[in-house]
NURO-731975 format. One record per atom (N, C-alpha, C, O): residue number from 1; residue in three letters; atom name; x, y, z. Coordinates in nm, 2 decimals. Layout:
N
SITE num residuo atomo      u      v      w
SITE NUM     ALA    CA      X      Y      Z
...
This chain:
139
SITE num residuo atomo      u      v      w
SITE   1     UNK     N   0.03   7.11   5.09
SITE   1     UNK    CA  -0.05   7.00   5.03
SITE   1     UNK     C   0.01   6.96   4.89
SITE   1     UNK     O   0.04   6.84   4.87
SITE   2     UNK     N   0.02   7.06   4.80
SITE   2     UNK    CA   0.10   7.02   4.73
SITE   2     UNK     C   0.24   6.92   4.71
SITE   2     UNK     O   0.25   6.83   4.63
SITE   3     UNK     N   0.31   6.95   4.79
SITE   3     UNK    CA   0.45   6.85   4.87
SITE   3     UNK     C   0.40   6.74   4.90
SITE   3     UNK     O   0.48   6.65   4.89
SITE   4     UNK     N   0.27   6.70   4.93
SITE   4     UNK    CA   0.26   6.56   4.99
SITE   4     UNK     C   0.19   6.53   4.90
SITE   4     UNK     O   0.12   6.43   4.94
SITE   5     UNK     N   0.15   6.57   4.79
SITE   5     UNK    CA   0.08   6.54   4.62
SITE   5     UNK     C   0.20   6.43   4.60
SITE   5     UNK     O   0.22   6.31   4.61
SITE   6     UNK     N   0.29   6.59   4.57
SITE   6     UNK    CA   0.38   6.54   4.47
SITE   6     UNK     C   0.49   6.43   4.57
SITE   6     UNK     O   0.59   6.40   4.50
SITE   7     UNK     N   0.49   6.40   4.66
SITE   7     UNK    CA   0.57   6.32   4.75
SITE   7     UNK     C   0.49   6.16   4.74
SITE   7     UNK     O   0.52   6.05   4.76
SITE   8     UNK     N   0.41   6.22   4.72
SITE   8     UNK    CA   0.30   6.06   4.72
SITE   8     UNK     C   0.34   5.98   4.59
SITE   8     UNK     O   0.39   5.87   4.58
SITE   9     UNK     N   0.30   6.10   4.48
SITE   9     UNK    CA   0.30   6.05   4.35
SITE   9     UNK     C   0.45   6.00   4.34
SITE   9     UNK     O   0.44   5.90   4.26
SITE  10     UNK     N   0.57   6.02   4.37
SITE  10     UNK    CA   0.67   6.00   4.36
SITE  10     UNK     C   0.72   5.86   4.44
SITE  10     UNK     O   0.81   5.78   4.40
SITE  11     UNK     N   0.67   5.84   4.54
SITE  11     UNK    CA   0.69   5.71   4.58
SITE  11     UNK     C   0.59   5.58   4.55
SITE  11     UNK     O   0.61   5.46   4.58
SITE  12     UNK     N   0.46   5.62   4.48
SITE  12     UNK    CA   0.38   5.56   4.43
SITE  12     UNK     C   0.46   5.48   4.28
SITE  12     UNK     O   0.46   5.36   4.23
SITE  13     UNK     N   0.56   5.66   4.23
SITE  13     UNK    CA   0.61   5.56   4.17
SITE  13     UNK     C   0.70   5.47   4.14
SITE  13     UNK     O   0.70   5.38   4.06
SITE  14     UNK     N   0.83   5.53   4.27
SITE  14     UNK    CA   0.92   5.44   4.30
SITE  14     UNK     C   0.86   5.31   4.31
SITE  14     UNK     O   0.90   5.21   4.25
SITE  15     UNK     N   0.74   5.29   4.40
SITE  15     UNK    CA   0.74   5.13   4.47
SITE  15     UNK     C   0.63   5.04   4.37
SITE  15     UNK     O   0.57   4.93   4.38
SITE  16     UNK     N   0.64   5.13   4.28
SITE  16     UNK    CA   0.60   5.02   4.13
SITE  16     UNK     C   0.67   4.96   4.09
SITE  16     UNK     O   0.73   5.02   4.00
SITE  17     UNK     N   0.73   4.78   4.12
SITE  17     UNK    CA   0.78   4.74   4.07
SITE  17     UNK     C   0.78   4.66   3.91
SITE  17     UNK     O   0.81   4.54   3.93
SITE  18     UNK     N   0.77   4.68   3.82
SITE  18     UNK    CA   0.78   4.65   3.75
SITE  18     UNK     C   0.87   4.57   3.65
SITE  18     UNK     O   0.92   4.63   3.56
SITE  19     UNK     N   0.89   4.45   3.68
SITE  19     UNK    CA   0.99   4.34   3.63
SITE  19     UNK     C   0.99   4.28   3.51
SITE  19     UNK     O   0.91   4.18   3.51
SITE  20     UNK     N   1.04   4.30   3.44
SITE  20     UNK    CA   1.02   4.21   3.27
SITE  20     UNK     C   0.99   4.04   3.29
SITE  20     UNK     O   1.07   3.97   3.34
SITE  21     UNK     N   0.88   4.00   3.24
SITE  21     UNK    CA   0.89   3.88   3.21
SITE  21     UNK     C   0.95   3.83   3.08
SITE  21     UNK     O   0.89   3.86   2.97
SITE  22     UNK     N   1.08   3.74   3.08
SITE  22     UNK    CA   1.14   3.69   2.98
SITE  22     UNK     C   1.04   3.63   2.93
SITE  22     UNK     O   0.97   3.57   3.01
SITE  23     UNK     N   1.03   3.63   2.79
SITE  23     UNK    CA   0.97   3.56   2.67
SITE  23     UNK     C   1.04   3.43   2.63
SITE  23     UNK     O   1.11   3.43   2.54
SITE  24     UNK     N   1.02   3.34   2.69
SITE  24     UNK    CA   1.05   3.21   2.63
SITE  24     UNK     C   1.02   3.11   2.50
SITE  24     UNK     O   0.93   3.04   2.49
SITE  25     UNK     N   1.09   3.13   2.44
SITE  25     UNK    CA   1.05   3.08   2.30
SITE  25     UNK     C   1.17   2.91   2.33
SITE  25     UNK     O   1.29   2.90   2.35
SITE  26     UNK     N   1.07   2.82   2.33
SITE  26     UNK    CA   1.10   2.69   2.30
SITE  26     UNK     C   1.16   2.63   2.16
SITE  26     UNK     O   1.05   2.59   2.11
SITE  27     UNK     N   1.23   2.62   2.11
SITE  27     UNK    CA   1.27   2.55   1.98
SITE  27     UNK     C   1.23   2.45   1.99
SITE  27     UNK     O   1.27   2.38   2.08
SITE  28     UNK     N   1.09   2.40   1.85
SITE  28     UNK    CA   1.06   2.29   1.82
SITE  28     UNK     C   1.22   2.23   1.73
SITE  28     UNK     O   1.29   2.30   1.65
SITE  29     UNK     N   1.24   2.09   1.80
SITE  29     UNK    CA   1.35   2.02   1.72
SITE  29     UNK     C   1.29   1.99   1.57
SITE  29     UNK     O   1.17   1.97   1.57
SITE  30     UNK     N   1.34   1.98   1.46
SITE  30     UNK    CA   1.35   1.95   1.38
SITE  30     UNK     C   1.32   1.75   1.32
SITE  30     UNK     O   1.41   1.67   1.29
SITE  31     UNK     N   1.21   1.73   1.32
SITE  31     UNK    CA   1.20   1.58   1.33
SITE  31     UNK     C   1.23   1.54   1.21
SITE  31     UNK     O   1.20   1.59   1.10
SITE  32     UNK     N   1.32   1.40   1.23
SITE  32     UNK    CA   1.32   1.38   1.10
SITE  32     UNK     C   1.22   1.31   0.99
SITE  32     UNK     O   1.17   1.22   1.07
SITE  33     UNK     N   1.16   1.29   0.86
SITE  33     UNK    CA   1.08   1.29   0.81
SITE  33     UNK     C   1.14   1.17   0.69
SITE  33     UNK     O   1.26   1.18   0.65
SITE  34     UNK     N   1.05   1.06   0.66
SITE  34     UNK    CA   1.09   1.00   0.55
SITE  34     UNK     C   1.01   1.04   0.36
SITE  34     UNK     O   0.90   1.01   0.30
SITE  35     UNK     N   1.13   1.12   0.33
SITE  35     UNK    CA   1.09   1.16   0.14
SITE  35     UNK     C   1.13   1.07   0.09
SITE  35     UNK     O   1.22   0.99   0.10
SITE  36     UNK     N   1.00   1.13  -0.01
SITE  36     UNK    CA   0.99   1.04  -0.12
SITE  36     UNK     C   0.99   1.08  -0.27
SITE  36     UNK     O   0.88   1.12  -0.30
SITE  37     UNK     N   1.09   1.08  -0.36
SITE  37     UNK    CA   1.09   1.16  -0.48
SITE  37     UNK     C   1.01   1.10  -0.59
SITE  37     UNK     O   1.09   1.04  -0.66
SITE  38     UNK     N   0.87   1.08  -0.63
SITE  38     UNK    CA   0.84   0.95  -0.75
SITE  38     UNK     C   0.84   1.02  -0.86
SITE  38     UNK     O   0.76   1.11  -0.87
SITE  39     UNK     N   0.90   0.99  -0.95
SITE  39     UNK    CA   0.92   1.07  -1.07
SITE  39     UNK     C   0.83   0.96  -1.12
SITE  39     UNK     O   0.79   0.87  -1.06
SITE  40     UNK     N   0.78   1.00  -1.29
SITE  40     UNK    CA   0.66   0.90  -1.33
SITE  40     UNK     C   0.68   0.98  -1.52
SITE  40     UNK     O   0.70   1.09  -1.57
SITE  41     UNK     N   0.66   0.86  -1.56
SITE  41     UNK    CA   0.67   0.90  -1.75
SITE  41     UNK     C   0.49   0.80  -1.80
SITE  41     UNK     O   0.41   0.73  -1.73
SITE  42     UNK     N   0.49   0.83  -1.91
SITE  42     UNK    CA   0.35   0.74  -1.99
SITE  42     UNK     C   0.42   0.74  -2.09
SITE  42     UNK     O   0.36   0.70  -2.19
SITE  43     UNK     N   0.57   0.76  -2.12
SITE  43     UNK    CA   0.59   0.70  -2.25
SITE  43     UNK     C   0.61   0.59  -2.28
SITE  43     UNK     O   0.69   0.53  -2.21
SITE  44     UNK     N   0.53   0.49  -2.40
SITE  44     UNK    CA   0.55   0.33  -2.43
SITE  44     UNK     C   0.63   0.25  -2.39
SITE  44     UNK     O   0.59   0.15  -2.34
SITE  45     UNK     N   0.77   0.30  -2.40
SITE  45     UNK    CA   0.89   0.22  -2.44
SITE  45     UNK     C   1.02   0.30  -2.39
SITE  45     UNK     O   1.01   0.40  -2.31
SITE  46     UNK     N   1.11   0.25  -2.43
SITE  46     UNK    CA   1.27   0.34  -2.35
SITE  46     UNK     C   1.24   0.47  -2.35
SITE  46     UNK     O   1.24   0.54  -2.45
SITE  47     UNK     N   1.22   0.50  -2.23
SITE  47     UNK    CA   1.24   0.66  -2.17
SITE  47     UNK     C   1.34   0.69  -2.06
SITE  47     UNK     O   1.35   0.63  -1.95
SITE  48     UNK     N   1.42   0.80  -2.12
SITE  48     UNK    CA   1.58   0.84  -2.03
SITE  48     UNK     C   1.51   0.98  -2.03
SITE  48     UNK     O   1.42   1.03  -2.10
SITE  49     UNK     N   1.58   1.02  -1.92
SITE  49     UNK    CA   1.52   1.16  -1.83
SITE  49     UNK     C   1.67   1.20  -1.75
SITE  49     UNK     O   1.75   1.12  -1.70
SITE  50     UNK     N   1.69   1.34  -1.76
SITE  50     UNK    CA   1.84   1.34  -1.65
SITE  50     UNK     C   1.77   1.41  -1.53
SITE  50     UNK     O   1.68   1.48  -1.55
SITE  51     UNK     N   1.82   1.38  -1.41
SITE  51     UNK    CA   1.80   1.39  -1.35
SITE  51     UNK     C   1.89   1.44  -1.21
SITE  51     UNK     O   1.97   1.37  -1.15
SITE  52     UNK     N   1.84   1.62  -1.17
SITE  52     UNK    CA   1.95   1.66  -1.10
SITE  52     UNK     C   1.85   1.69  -0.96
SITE  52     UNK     O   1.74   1.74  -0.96
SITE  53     UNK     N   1.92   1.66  -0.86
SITE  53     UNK    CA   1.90   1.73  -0.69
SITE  53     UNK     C   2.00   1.74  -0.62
SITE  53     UNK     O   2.11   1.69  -0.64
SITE  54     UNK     N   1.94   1.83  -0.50
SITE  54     UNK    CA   2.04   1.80  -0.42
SITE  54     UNK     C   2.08   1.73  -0.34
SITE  54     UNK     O   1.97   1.69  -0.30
SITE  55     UNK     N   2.19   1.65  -0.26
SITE  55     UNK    CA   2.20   1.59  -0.13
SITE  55     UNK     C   2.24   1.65  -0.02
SITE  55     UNK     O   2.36   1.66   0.01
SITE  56     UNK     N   2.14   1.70   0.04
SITE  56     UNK    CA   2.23   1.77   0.19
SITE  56     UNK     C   2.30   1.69   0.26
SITE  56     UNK     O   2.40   1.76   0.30
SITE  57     UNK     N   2.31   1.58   0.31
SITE  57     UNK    CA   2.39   1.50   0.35
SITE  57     UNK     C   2.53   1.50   0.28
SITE  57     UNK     O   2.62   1.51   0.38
SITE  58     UNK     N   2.60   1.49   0.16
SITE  58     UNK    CA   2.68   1.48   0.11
SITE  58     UNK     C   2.73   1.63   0.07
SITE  58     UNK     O   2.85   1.65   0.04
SITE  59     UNK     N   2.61   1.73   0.09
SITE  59     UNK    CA   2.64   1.85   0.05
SITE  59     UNK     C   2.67   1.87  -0.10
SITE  59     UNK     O   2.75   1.96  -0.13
SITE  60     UNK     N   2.61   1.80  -0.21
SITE  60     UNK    CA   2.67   1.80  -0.37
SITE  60     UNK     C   2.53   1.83  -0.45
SITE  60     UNK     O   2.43   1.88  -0.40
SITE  61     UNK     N   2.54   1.81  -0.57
SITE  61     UNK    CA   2.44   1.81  -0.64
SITE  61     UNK     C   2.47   1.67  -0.76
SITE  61     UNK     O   2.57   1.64  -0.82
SITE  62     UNK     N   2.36   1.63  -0.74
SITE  62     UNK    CA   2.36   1.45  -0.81
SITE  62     UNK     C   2.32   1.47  -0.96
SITE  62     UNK     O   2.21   1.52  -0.95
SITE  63     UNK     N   2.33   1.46  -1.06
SITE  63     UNK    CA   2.28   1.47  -1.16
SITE  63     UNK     C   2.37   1.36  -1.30
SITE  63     UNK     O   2.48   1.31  -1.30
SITE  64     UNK     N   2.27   1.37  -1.39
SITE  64     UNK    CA   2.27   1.23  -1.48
SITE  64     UNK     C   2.15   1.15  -1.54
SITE  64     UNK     O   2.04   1.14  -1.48
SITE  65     UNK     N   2.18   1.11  -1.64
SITE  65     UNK    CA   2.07   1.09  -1.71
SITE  65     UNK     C   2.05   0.91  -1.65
SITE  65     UNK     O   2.15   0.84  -1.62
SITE  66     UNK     N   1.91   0.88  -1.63
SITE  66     UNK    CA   1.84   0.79  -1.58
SITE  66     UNK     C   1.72   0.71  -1.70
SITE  66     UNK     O   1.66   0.78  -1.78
SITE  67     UNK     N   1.71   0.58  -1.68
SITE  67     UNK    CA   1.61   0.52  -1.77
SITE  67     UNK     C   1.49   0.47  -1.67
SITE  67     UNK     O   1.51   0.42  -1.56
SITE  68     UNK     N   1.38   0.49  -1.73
SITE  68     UNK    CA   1.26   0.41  -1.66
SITE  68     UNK     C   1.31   0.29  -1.72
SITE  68     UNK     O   1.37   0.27  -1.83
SITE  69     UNK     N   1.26   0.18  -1.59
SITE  69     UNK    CA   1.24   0.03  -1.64
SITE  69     UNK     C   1.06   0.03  -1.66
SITE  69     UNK     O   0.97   0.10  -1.62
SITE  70     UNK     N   1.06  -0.10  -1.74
SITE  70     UNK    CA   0.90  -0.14  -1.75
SITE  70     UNK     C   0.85  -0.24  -1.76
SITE  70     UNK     O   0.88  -0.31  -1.85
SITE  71     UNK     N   0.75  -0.30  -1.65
SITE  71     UNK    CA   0.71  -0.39  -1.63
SITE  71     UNK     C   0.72  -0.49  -1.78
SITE  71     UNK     O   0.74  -0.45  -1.89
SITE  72     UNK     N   0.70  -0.62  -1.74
SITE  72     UNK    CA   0.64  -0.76  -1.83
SITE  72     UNK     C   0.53  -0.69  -1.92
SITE  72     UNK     O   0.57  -0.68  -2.04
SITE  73     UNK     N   0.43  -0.64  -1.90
SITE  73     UNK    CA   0.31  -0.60  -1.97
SITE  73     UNK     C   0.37  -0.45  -2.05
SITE  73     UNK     O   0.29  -0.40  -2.14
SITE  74     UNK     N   0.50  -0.39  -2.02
SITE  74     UNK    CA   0.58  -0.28  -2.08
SITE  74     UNK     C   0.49  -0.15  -2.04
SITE  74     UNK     O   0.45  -0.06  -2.11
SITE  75     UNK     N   0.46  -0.17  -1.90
SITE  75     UNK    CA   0.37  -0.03  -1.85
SITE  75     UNK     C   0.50   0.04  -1.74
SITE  75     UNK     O   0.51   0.00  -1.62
SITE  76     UNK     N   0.55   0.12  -1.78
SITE  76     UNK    CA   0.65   0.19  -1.71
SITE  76     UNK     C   0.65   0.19  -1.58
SITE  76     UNK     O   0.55   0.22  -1.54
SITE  77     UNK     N   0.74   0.15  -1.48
SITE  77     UNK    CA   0.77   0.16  -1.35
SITE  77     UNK     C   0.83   0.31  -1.31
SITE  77     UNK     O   0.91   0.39  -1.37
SITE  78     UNK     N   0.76   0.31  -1.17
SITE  78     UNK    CA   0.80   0.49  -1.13
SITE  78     UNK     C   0.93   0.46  -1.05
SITE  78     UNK     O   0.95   0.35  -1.00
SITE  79     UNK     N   1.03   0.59  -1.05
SITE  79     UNK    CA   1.15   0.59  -1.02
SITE  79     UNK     C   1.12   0.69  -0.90
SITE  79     UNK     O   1.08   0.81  -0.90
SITE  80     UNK     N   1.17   0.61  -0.82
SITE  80     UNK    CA   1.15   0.67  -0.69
SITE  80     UNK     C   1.32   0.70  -0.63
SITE  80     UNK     O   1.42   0.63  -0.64
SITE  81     UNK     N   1.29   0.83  -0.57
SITE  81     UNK    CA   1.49   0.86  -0.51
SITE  81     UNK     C   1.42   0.89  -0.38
SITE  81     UNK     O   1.35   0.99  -0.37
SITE  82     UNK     N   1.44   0.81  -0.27
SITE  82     UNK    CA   1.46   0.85  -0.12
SITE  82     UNK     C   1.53   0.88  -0.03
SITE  82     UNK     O   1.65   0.85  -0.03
SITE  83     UNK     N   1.48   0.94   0.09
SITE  83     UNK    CA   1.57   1.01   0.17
SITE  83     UNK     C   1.47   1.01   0.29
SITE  83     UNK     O   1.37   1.08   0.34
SITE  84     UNK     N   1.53   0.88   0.33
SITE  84     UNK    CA   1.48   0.83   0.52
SITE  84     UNK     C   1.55   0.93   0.64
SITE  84     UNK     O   1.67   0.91   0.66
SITE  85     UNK     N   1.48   1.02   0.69
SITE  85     UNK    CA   1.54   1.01   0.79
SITE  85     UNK     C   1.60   1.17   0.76
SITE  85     UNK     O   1.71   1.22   0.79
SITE  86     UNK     N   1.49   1.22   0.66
SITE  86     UNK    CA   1.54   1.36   0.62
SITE  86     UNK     C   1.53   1.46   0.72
SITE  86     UNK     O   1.43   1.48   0.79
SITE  87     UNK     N   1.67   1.55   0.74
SITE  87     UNK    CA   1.66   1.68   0.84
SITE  87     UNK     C   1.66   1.76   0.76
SITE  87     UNK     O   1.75   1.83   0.81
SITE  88     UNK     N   1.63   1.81   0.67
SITE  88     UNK    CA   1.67   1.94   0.66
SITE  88     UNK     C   1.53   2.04   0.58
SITE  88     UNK     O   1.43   1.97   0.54
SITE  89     UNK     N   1.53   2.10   0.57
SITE  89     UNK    CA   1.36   2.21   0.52
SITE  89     UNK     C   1.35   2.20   0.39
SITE  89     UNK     O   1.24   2.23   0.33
SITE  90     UNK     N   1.50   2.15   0.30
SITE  90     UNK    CA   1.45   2.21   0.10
SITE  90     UNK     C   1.46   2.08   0.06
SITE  90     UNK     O   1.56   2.01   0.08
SITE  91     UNK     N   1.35   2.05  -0.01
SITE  91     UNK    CA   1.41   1.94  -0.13
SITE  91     UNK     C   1.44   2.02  -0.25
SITE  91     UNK     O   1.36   2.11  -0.25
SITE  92     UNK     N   1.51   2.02  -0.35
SITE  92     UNK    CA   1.53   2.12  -0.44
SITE  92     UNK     C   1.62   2.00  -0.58
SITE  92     UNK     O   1.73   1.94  -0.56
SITE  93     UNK     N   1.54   1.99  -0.69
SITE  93     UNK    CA   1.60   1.94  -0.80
SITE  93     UNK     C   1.52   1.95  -0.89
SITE  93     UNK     O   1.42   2.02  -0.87
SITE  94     UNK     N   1.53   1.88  -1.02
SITE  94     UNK    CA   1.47   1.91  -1.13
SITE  94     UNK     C   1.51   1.79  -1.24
SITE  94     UNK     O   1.62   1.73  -1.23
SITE  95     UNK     N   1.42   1.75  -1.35
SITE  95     UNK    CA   1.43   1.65  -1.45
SITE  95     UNK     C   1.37   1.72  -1.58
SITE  95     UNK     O   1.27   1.80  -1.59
SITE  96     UNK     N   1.43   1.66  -1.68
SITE  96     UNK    CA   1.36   1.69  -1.81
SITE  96     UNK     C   1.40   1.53  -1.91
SITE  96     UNK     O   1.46   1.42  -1.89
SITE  97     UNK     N   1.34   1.58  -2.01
SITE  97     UNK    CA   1.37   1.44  -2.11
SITE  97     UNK     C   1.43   1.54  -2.21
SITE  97     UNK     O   1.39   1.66  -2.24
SITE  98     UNK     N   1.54   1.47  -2.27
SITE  98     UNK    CA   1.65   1.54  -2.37
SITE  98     UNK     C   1.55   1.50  -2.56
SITE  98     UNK     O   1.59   1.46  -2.67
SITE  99     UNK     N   1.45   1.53  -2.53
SITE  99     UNK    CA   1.36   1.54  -2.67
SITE  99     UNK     C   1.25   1.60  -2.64
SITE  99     UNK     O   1.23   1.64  -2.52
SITE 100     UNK     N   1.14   1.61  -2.76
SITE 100     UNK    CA   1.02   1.71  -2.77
SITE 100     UNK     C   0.94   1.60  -2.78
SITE 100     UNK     O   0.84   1.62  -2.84
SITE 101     UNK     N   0.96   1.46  -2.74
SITE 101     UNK    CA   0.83   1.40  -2.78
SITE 101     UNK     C   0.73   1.41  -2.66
SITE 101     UNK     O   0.75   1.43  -2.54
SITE 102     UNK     N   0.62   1.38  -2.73
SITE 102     UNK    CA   0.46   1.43  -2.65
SITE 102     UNK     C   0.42   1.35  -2.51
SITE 102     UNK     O   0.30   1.34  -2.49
SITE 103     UNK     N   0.47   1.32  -2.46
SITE 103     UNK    CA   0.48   1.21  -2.34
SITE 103     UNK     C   0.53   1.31  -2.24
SITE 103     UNK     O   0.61   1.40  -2.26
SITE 104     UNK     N   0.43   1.26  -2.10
SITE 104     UNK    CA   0.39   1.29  -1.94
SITE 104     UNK     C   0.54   1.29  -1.90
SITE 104     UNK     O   0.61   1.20  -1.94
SITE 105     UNK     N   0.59   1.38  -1.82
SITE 105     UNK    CA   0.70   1.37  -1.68
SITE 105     UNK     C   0.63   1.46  -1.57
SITE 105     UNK     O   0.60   1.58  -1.56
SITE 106     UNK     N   0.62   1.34  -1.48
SITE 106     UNK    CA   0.55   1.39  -1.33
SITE 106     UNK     C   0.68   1.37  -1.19
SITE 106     UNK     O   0.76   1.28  -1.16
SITE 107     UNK     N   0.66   1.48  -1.14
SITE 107     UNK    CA   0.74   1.41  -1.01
SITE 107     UNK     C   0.62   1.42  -0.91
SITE 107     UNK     O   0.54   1.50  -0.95
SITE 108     UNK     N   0.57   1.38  -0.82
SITE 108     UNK    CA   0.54   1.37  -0.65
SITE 108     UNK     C   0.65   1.38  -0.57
SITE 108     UNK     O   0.77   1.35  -0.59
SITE 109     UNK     N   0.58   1.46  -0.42
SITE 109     UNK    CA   0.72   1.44  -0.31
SITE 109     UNK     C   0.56   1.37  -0.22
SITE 109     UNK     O   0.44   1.39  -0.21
SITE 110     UNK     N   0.65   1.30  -0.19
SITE 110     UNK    CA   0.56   1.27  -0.01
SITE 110     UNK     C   0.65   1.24   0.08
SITE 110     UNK     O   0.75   1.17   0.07
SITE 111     UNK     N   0.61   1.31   0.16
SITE 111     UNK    CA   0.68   1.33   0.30
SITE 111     UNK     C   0.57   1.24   0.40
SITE 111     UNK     O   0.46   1.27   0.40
SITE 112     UNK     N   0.61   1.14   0.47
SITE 112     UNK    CA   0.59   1.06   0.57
SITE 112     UNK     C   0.44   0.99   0.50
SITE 112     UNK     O   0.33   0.98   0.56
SITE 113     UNK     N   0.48   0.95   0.36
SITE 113     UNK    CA   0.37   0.86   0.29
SITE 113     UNK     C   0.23   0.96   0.21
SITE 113     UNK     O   0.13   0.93   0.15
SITE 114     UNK     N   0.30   1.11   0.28
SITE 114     UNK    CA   0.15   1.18   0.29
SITE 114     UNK     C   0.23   1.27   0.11
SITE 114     UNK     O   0.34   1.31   0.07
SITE 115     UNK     N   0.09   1.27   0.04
SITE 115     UNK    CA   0.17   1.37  -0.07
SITE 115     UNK     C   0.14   1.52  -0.07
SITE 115     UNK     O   0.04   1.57  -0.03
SITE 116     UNK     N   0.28   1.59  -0.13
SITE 116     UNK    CA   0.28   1.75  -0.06
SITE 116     UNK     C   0.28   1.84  -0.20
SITE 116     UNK     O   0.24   1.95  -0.19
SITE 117     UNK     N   0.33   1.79  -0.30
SITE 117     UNK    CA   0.35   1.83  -0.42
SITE 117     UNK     C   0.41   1.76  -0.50
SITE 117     UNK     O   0.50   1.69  -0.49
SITE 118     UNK     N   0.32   1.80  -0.63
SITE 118     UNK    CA   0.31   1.71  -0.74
SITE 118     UNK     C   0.33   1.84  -0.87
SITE 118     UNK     O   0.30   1.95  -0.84
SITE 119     UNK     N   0.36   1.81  -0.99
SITE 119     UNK    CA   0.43   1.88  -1.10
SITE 119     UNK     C   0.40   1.78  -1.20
SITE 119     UNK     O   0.40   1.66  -1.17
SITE 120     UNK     N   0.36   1.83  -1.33
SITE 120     UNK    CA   0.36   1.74  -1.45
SITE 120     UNK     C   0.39   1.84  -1.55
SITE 120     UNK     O   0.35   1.95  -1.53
SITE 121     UNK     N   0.48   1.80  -1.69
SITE 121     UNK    CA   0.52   1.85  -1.79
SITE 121     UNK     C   0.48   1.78  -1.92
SITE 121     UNK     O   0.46   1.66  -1.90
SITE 122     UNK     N   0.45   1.81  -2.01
SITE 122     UNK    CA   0.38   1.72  -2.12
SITE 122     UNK     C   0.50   1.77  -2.25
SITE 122     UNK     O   0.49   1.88  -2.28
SITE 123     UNK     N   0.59   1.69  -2.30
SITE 123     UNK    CA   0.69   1.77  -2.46
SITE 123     UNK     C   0.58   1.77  -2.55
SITE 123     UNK     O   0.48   1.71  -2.56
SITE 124     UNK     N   0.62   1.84  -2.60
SITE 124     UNK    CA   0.58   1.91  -2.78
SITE 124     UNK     C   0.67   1.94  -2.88
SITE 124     UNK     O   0.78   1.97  -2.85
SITE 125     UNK     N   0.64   1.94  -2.96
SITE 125     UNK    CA   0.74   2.00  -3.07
SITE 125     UNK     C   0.83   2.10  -3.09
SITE 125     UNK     O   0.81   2.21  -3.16
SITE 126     UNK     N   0.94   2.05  -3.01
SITE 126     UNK    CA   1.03   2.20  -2.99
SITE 126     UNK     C   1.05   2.26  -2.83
SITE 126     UNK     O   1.11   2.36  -2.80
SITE 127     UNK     N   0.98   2.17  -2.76
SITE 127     UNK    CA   0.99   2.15  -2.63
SITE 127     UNK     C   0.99   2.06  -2.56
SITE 127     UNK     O   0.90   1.98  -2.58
SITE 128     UNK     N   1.09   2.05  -2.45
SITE 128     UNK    CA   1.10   1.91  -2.40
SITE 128     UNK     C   1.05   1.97  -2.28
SITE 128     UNK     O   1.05   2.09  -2.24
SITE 129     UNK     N   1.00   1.85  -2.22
SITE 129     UNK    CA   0.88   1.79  -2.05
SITE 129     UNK     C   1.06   1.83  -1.97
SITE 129     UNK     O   1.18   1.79  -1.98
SITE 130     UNK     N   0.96   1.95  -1.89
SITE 130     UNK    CA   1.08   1.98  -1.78
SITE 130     UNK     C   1.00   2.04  -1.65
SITE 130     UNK     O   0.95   2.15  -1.64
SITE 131     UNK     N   1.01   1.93  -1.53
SITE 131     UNK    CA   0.98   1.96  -1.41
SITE 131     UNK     C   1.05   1.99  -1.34
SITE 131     UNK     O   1.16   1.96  -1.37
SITE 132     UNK     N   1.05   2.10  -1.19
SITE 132     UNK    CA   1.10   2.15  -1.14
SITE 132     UNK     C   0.99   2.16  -0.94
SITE 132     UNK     O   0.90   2.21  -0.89
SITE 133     UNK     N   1.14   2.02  -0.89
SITE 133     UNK    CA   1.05   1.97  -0.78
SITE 133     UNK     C   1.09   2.05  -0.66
SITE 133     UNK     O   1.08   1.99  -0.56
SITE 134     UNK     N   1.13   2.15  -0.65
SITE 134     UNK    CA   1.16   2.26  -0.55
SITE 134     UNK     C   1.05   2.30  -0.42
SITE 134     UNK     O   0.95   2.37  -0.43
SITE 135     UNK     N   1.08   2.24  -0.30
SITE 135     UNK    CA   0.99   2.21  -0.21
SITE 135     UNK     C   1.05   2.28  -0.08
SITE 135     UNK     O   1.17   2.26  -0.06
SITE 136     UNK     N   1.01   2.35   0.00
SITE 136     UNK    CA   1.01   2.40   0.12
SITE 136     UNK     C   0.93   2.33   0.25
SITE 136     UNK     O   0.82   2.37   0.27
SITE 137     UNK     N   0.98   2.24   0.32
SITE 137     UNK    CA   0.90   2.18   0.37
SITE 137     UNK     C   0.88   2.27   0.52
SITE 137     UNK     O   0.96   2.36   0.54
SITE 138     UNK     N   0.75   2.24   0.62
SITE 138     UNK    CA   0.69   2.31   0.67
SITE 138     UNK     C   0.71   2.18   0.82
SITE 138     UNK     O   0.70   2.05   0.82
SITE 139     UNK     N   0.75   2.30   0.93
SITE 139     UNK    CA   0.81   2.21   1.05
SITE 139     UNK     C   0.65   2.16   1.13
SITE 139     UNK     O   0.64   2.09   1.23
């Protein structure tokens, strides 16, 4: 009796087949996305800001000092840097103003008109307005 226990149990467990189902993991493609960098000041009159990012496309880093223009009525126009048609996951750069005066530096990012992050700096005496728009975007 035993022998035909253990003869049973043994072909019970040969004839368990048991076959791995592969795990298929689909790769979402990478869509491309239109950014939008809006940098933004409240100071009166001539404001210069330098201003460094990266370009994955060109593979460099851009940087240089930049002036807001300002409307007829002298209410500052925002400086927008875009990138239609963005593939890649980091936006990564940064701006400051080369003085301590008491005036706003904002950047916004919006990605496909929608906004994802926003940053503001205010100078003071002995410190200058320094943003840092470092973004990891999300697939």
């Amino acid at each position: 009796m035993k022998k035909i226990i253990t003869t049973l149990i043994i072909f019970v467990f040969i004839s368990c087949n048991t076959t791995a189902v592969p795990l298929v993991i689909e790769e979402i493609p990478n869509v491309p996305k239109n950014i939008e960098i809006i940098l933004t000041t409240n100071a009166p009159s001539f404001d210069e800001i330098v201003v460094s990012y990266r370009d994955f496309d060109i593979q460099d880093d851009l940087y240089g000092p930049r002036r807001f223009t300002y409307d007829s009525s002298g209410n500052p126009e925002p400086m927008i840097i875009s990138f239609p048609e963005y593939i890649y996951k980091e936006i990564i750069g940064n701006a400051y103003r080369n003085n301590d005066l008491p005036y706003s530096l904002k950047a916004q990012i919006f990605i496909d008109e929608e906004l994802v992050f926003e940053v503001e700096s205010i100078g003071s005496p002995g410190v200058y307005a320094t943003i840092f728009f470092d973004y990891t975007i999300d697939s």
